[in-house]
N, C-alpha and C positions, 0 to 999 in steps of 0.2 A: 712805490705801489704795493710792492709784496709783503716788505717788510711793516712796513711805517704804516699801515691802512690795510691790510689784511684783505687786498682786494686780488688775488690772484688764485691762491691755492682753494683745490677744490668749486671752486667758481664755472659758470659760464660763461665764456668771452665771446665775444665778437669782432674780429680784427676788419675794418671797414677799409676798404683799397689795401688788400694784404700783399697786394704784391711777389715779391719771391719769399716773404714769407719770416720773416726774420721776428718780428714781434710775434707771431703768431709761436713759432718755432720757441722764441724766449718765455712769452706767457706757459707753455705746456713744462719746460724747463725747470719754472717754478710753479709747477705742482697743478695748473691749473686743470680741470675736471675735463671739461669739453673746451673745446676752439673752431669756432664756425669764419673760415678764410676768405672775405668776398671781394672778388673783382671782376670789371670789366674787359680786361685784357687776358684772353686764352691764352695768351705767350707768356704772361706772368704767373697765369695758374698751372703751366706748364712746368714751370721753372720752380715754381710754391713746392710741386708734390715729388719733384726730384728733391729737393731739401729735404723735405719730409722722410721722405723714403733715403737718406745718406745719414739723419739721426735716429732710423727705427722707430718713428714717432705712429701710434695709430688712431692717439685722440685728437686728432683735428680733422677735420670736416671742410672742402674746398664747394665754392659755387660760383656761375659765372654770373654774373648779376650786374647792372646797370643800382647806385646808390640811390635811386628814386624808384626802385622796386624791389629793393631789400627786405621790407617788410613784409614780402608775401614767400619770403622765403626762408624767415626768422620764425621759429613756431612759440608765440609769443614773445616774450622779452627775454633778455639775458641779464647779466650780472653785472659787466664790468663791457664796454667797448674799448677797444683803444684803438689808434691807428693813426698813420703818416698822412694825412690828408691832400690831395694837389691845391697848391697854393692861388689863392686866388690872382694870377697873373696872368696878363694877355688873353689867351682866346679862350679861357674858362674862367672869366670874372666873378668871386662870390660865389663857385663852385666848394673853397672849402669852409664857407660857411654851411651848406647843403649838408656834406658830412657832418661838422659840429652839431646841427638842427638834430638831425635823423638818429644818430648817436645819444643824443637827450632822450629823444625820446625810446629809444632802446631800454637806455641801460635803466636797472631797480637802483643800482650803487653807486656807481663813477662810471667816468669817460675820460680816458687820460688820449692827448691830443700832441703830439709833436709837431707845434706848432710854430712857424714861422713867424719872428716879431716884427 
């Protein structure tokens, strides 16, 4: 991502289900500009800004957000999204195709997806 496709440094990211934060945390690592952290779970964005605050980090940006109302909280597009998406299994069917969808339409550059085959 960073090296191979110069989609990190200096960039916008958008880490979608950021969870405690780890992508997000590694995107800023490698040089990334800004980092917008968004999830639905207040116990993960709990646990996101301890991290945050354990590497000194002050360019990333947390929100609690449902991923079908991200966009009113994204001030236009970003650069690059990436993020761990919840797998579409059991009682969230095709929930992470929603992220992949929303992500697309985000990002200017890429969307890198750690995705479950």
């Amino acid at each position: 991502m960073a090296s191979s496709f110069d989609d990190i440094e200096d960039r916008s990211i958008l880490d979608l289900g950021c969870g405690c934060g780890m992508l997000s945390i590694g995107c800023v690592m490698l040089g990334a500009g800004n980092v917008l952290g968004v999830d639905i779970d207040s116990a993960a964005l709990d646990t996101c800004q301890q991290n945050i605050e354990a590497f000194d980090i002050d360019n990333i940006d947390l929100v609690n957000a449902n991923v079908d109302s991200v966009d009113r909280v994204v001030d236009g597009k970003v650069d690059v999204v990436v993020m761990n998406p919840p797998f579409g299994t059991k009682h969230n069917k095709g929930l992470d195709m929603v992220f992949l969808e929303k992500g697309i339409k985000l990002a200017t550059r890429a969307v890198y997806s750690l995705h479950k085959t």
